[in-house]
N, C-alpha and C positions, 0 to 999 in steps of 0.2 A: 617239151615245154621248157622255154629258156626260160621260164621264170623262178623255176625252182634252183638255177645254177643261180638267179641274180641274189634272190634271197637267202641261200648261203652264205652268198659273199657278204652280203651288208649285213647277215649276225657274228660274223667271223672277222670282220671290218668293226665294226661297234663294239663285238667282245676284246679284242685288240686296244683300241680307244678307252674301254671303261678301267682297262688296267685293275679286273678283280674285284671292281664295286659291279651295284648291281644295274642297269639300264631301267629307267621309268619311262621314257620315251625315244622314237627314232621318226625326224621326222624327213621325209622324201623329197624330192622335185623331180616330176615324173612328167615330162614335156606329153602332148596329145598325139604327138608326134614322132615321138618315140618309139612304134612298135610295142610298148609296154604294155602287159593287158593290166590294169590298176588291181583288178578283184583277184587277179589269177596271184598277185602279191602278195596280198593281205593274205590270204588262205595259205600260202607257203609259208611265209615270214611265220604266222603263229603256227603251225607245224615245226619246222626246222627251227625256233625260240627255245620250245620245250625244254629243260633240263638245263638249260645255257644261262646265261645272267639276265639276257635278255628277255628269260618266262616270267610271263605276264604284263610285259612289255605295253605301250601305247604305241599304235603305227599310225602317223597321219602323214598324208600324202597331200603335197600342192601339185594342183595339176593346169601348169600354164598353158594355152591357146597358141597356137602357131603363129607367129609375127616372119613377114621377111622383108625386104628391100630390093627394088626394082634395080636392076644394076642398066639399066636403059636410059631409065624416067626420074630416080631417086624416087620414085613413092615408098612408104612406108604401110604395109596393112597386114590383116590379120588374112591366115592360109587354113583353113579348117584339113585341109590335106595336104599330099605332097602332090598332087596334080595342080594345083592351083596356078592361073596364071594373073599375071599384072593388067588392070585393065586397058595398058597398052598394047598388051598381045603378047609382052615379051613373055620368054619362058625361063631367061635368065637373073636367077634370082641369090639373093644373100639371105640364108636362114638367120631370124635373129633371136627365135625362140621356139620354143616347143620340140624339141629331140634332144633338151636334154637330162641326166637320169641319173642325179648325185647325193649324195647323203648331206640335206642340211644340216642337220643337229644330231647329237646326241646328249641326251638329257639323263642324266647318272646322279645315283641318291649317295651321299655322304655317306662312309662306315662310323659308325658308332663309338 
């Protein structure tokens, strides 16, 4: 399960960041596209949290739709997969959304 390596990195990524304050929130951009399982996240993330600045953390994930571009036709649409093709036939395509899988924010409370 590569998701408990990804959720490492991004409390280890965020504990870095928060520089010893504590994290209120982390939030995702996790393409459909991606290979990511969303839930298999959440359930690690507060697993591997525990103990770290990031316990009790908020995890919210945006989860965008595959977009790509026809590199034939210029069309522009949405890919619910990666089989998708252009309704020109082409199969040659420019991904323009949805595979990718980065730490928008991190939202850290003030020390006292």
């Amino acid at each position: 399960m590569h998701e408990l390596a990804l959720a490492c990195s991004i409390v280890e990524t965020a504990e870095e960041a928060a520089e010893g304050r504590r994290v209120a929130r982390v939030t995702l951009v996790i393409g459909r596209l991606s290979g990511v399982m969303t839930e298999a996240i959440r359930f690690c993330f507060g697993e591997v949290s525990r103990g770290t600045a990031l316990d009790a953390a908020t995890l919210d994930i945006v989860e965008p739709e595959g977009r790509a571009r026809c590199n034939t036709c210029g069309a522009e649409f949405e890919t619910p997969d990666l089989l998708t093709t252009c309704r020109c036939g082409s199969l040659e395509l420019t991904r323009l959304a949805g595979q990718e899988l980065t730490i928008k924010s991190i939202e850290v409370l003030e020390t006292a």
